[in-house]
CHARMM-style PDB file with segment names, atoms N, HN, CA, C and O in Angstrom:
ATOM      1  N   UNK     1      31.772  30.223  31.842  1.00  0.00      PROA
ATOM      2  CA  UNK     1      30.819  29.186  31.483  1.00  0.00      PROA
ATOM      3  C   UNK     1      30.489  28.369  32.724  1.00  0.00      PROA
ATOM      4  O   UNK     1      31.311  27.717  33.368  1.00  0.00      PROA
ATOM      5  N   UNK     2      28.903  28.505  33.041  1.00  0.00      PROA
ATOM      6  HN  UNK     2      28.236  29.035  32.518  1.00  0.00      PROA
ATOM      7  CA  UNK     2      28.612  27.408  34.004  1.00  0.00      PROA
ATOM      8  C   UNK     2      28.725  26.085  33.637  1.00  0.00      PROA
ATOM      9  O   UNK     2      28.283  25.884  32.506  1.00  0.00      PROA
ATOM     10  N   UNK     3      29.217  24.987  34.270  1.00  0.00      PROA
ATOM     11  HN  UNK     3      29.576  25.151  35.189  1.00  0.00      PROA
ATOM     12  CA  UNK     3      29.391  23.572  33.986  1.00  0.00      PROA
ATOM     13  C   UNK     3      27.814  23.053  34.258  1.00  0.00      PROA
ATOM     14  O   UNK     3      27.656  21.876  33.933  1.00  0.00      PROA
ATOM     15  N   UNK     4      26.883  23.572  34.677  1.00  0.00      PROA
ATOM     16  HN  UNK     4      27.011  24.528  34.941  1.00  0.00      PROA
ATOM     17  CA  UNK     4      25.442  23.242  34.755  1.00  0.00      PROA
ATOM     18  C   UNK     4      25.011  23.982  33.492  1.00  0.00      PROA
ATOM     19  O   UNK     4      24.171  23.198  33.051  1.00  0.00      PROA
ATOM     20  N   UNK     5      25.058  24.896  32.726  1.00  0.00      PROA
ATOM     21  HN  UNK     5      25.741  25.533  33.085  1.00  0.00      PROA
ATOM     22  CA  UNK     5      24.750  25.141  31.642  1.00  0.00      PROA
ATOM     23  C   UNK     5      25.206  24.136  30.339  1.00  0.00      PROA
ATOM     24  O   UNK     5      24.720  23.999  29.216  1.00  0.00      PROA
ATOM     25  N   UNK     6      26.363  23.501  31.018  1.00  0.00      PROA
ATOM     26  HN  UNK     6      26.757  23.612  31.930  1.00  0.00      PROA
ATOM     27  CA  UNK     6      26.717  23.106  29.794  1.00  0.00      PROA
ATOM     28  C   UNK     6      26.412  21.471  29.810  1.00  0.00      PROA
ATOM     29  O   UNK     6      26.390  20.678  28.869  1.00  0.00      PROA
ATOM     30  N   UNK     7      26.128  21.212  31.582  1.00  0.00      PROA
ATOM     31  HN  UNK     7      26.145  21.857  32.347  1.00  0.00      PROA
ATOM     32  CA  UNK     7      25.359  19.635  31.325  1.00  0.00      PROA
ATOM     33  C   UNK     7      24.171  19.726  30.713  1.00  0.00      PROA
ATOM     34  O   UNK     7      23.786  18.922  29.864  1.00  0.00      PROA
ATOM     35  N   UNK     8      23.249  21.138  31.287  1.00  0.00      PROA
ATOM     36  HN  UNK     8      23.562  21.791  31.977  1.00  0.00      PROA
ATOM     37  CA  UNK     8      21.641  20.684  30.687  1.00  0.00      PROA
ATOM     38  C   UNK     8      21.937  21.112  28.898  1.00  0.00      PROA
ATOM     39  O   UNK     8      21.105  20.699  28.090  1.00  0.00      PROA
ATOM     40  N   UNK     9      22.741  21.664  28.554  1.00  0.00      PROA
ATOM     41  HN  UNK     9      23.417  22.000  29.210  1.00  0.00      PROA
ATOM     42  CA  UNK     9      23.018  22.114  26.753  1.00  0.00      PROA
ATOM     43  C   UNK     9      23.421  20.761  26.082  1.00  0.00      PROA
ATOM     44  O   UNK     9      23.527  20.848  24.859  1.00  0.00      PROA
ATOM     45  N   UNK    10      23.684  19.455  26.649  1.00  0.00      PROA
ATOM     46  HN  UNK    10      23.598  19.384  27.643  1.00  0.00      PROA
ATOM     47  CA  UNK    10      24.080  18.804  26.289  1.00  0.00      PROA
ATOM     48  C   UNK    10      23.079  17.357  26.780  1.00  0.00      PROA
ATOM     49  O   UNK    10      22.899  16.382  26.050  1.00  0.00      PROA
ATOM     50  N   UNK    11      22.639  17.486  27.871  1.00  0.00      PROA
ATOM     51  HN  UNK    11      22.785  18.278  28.463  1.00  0.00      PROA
ATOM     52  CA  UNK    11      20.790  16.674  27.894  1.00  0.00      PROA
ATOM     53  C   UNK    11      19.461  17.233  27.186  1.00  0.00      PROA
ATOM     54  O   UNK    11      18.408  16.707  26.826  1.00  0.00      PROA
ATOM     55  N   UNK    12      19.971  18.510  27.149  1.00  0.00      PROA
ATOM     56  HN  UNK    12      20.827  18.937  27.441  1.00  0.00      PROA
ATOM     57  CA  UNK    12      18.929  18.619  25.810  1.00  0.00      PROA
ATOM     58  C   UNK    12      19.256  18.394  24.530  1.00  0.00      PROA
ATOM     59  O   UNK    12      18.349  17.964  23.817  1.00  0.00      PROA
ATOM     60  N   UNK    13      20.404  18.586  24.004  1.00  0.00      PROA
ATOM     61  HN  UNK    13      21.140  18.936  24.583  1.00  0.00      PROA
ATOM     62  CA  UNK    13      20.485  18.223  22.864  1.00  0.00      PROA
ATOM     63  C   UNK    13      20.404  16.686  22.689  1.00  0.00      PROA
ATOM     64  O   UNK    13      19.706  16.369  21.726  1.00  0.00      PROA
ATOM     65  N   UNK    14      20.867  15.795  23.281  1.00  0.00      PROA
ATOM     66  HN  UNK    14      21.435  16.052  24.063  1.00  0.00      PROA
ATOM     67  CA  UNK    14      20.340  14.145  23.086  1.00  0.00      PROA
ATOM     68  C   UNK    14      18.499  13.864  23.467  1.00  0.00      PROA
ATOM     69  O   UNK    14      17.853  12.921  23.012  1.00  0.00      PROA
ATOM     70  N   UNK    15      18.095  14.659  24.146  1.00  0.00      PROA
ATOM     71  HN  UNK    15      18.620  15.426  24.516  1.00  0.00      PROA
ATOM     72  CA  UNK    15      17.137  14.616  24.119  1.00  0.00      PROA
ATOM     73  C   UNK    15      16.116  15.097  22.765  1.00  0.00      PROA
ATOM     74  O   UNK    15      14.990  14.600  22.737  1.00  0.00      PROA
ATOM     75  N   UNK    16      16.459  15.914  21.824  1.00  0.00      PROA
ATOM     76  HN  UNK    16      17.373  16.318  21.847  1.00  0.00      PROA
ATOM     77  CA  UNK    16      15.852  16.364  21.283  1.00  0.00      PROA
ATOM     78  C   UNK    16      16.324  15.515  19.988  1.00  0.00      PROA
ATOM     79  O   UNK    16      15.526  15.415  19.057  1.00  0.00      PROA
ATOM     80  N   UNK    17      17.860  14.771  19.880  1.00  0.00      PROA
ATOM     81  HN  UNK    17      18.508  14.852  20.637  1.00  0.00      PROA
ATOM     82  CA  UNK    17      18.378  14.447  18.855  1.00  0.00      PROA
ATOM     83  C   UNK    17      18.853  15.069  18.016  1.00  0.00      PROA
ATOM     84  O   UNK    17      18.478  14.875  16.859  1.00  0.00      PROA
ATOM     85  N   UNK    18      19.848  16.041  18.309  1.00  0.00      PROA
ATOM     86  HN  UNK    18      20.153  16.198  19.248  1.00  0.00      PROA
ATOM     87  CA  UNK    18      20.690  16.681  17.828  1.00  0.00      PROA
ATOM     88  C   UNK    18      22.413  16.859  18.151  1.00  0.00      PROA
ATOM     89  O   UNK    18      22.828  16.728  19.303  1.00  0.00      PROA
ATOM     90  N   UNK    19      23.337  17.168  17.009  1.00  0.00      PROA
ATOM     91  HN  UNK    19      23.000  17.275  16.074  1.00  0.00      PROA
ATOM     92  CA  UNK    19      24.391  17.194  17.826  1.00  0.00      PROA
ATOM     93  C   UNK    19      24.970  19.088  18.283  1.00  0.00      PROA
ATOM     94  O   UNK    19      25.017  20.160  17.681  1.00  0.00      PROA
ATOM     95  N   UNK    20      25.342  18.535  19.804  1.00  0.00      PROA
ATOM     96  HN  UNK    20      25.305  17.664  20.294  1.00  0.00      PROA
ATOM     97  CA  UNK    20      25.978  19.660  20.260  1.00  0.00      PROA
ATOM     98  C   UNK    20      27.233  20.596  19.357  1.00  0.00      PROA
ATOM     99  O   UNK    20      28.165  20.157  18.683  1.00  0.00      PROA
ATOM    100  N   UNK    21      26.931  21.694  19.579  1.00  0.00      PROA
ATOM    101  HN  UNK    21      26.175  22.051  20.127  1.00  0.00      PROA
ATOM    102  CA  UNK    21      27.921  22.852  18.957  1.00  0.00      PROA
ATOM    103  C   UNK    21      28.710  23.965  19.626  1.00  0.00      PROA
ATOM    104  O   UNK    21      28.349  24.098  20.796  1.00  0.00      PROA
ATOM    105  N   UNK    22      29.463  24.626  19.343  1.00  0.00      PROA
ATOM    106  HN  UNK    22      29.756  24.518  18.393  1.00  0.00      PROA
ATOM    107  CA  UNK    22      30.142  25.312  20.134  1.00  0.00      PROA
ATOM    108  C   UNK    22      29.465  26.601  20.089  1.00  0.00      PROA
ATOM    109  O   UNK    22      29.545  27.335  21.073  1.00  0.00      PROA
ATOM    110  N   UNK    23      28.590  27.079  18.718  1.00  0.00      PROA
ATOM    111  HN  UNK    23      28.525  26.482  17.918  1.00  0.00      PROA
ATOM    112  CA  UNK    23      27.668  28.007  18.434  1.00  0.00      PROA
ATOM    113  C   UNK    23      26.320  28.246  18.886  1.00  0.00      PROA
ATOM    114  O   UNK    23      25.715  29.316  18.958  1.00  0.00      PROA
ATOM    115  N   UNK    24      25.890  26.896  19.223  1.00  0.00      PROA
ATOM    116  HN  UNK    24      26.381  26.028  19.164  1.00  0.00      PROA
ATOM    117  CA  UNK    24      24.849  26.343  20.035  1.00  0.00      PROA
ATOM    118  C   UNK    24      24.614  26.714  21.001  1.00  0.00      PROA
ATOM    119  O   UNK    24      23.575  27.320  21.263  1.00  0.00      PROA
ATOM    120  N   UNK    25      25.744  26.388  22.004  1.00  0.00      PROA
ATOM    121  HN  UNK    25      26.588  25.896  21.791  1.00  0.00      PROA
ATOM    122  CA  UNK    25      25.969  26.151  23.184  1.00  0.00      PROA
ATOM    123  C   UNK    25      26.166  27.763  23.609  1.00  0.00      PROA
ATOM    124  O   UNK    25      25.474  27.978  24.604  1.00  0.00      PROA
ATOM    125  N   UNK    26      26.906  28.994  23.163  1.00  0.00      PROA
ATOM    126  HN  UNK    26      27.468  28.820  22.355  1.00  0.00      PROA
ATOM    127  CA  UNK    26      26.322  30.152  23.209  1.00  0.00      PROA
ATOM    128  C   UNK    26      25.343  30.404  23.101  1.00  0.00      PROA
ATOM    129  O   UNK    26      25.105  31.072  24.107  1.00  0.00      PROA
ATOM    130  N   UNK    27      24.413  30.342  22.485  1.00  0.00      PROA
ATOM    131  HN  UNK    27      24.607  29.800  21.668  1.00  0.00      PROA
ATOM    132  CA  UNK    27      22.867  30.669  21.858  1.00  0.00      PROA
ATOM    133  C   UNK    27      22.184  30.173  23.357  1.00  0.00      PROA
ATOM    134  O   UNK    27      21.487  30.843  24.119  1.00  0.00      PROA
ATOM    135  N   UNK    28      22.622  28.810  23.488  1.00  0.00      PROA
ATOM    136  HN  UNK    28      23.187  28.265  22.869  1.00  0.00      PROA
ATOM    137  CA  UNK    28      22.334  27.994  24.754  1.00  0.00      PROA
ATOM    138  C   UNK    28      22.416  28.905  26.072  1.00  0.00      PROA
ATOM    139  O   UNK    28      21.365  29.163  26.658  1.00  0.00      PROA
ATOM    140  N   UNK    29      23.149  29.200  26.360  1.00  0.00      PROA
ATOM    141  HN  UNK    29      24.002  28.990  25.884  1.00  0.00      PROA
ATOM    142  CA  UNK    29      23.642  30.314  27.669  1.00  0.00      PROA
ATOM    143  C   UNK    29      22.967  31.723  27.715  1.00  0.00      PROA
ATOM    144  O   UNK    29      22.554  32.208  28.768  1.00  0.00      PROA
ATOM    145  N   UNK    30      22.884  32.345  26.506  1.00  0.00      PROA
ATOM    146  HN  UNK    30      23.220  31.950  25.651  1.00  0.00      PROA
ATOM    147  CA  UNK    30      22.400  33.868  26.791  1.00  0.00      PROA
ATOM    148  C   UNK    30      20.618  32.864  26.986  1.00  0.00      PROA
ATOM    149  O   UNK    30      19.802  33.316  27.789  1.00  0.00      PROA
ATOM    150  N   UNK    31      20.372  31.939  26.397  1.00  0.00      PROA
ATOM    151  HN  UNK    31      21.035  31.572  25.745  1.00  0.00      PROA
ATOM    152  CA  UNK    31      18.665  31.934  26.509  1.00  0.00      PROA
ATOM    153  C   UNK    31      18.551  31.153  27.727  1.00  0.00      PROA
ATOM    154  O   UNK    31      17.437  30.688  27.969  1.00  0.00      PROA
ATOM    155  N   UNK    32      19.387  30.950  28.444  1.00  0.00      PROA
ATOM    156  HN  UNK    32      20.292  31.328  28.248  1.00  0.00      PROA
ATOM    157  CA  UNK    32      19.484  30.092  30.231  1.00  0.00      PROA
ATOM    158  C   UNK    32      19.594  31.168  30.990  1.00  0.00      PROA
ATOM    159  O   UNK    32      18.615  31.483  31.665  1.00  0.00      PROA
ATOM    160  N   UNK    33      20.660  31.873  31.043  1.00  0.00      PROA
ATOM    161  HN  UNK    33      21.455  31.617  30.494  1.00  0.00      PROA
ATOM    162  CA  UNK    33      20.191  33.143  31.705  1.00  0.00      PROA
ATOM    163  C   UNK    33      19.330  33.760  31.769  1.00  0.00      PROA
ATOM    164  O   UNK    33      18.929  34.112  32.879  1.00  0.00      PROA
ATOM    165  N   UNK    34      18.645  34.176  30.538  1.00  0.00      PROA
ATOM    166  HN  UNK    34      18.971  33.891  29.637  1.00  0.00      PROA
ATOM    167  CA  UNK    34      18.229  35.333  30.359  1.00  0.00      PROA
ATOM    168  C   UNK    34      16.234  33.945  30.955  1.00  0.00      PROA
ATOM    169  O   UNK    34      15.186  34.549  31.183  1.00  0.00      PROA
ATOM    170  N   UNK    35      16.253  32.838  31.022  1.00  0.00      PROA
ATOM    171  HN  UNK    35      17.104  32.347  30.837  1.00  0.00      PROA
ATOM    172  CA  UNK    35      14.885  32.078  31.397  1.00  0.00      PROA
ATOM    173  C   UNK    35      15.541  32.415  33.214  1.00  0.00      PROA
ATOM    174  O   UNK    35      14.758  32.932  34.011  1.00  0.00      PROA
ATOM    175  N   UNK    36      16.702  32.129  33.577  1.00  0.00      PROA
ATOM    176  HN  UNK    36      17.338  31.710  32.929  1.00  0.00      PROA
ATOM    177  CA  UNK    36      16.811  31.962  35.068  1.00  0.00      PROA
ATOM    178  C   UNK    36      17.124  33.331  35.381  1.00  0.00      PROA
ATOM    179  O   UNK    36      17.524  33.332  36.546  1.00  0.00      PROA
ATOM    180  N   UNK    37      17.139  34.572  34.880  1.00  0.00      PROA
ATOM    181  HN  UNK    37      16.815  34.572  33.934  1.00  0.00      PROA
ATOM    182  CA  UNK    37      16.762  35.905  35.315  1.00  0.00      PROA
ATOM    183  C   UNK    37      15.675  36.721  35.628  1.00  0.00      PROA
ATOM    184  O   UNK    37      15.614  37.806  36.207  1.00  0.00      PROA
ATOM    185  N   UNK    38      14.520  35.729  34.957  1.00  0.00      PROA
ATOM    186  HN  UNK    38      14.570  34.848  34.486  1.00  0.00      PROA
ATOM    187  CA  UNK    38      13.244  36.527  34.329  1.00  0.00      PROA
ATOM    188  C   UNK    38      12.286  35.573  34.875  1.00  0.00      PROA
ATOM    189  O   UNK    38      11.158  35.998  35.125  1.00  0.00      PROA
ATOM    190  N   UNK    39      12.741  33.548  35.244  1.00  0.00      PROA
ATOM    191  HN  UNK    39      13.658  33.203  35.041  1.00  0.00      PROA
ATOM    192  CA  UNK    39      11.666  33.003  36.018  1.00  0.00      PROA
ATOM    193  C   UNK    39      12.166  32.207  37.221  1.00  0.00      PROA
ATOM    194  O   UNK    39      11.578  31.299  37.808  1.00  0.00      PROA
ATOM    195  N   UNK    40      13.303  32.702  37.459  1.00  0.00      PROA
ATOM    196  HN  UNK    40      13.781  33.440  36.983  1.00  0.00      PROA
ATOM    197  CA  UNK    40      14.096  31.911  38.812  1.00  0.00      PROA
ATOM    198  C   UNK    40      15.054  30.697  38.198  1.00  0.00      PROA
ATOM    199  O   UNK    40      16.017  30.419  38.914  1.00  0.00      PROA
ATOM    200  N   UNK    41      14.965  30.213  37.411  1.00  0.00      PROA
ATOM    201  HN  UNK    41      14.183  30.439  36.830  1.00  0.00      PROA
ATOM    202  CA  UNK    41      16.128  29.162  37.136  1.00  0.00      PROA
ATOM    203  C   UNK    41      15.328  28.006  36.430  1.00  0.00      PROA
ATOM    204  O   UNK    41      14.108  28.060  36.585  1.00  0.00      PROA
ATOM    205  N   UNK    42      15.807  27.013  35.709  1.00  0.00      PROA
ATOM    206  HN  UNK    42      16.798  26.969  35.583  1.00  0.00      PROA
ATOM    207  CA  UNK    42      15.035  25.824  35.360  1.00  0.00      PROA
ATOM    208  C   UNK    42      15.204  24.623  36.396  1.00  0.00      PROA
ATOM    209  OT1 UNK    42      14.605  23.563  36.214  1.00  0.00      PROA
TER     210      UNK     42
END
């Protein structure tokens, strides 16, 4: 687990107003990779 995956999984979720999950936060990672594989990174 990147610790930068898991700050922006957790500024987006207050941003959006939701609470963070541990199920989430997977879901969170394969769709961060798979945006910073395919457009360089956020």
């Amino acid at each position: 687990m990147n610790f930068k995956v898991l700050r922006y999984y957790v500024f987006t979720c207050e941003l959006i107003g939701v609470t963070p999950s541990f199920k989430g936060l997977k879901q969170f990672e394969i769709f961060y990779m798979w945006e910073w594989s395919n457009y360089g990174g956020c």
